[in-house]
C-alpha positions as CSV (number, residue, x, y, z in Angstrom):
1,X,142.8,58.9,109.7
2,X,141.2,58.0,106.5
3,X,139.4,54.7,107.7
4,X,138.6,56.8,111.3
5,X,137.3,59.3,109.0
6,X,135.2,56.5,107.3
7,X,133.4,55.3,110.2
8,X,132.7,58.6,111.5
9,X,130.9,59.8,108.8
10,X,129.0,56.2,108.5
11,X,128.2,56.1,112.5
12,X,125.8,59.5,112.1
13,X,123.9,58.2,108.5
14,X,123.5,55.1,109.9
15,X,122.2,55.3,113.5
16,X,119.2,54.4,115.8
17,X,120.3,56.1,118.8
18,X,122.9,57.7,120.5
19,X,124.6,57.5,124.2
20,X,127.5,58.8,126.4
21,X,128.7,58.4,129.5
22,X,131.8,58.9,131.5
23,X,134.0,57.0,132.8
24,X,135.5,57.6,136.5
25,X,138.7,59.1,135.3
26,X,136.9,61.4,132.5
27,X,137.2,59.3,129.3
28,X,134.0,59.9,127.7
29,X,132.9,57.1,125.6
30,X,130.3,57.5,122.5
31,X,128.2,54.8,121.4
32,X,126.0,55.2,118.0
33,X,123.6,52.4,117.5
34,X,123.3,51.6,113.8
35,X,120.1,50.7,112.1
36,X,121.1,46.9,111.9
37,X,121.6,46.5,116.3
38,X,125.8,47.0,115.3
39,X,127.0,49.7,118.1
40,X,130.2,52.0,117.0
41,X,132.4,53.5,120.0
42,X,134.3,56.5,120.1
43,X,136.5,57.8,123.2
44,X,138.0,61.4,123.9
45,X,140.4,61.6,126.6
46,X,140.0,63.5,130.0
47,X,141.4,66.6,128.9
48,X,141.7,66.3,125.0
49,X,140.2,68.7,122.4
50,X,138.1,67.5,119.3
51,X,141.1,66.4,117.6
52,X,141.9,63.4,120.2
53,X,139.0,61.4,119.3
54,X,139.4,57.9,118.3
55,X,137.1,55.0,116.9
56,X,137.0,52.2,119.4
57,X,135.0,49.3,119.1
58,X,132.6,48.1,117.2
59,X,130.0,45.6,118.7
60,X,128.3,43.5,116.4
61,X,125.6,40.9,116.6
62,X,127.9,37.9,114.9
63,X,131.2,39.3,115.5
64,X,133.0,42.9,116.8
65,X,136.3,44.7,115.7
66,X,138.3,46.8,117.9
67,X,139.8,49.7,116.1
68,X,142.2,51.9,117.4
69,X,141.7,55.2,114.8
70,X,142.2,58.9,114.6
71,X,139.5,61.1,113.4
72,X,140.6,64.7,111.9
73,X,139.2,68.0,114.0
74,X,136.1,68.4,111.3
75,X,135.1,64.9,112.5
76,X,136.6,65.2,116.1
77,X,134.1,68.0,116.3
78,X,130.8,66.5,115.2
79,X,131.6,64.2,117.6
80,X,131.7,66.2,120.7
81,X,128.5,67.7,119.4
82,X,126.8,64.6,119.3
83,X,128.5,63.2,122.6
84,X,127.4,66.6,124.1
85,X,124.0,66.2,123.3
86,X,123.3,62.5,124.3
87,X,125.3,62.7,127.6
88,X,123.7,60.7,130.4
């Protein structure tokens, strides 16, 4: 959870924009555009609380990582916050 934790509290600090949609079977998908064009995904499952978040991918310019991390509830629920607030 430490490195999920990392990125999480980067993603906010460092972000143009926000946006979050969901998916056909509920997964709702988070996508914070940093300052540098670099877009950081998180998902939450259908029916999960603010502790089932995970960092997904991250879409850069040059090259992208997929990640595949835990973030703890504190994290989990500034997440859903921002999700909840940039839902399209």
């Amino acid at each position: 959870m430490i490195l999920g934790n990392s990125l999480t509290a980067e993603a906010p600090v460092s972000s143009s924009k926000t946006n979050t949609t969901i998916s056909p079977d509920g997964t709702i998908r988070l996508a914070i555009t940093l300052h540098d064009g670099a877009i950081q995904h998180f998902e939450h499952p259908p029916a999960g609380t603010c502790t089932d978040w995970r960092v997904a991918e991250l879409e850069a310019l040059d090259s992208g990582f997929t990640f595949d991390e835990p973030v703890t509830e504190q994290w989990g629920h500034a997440l859903t916050l921002i999700a909840s607030n940039s839902l399209t």
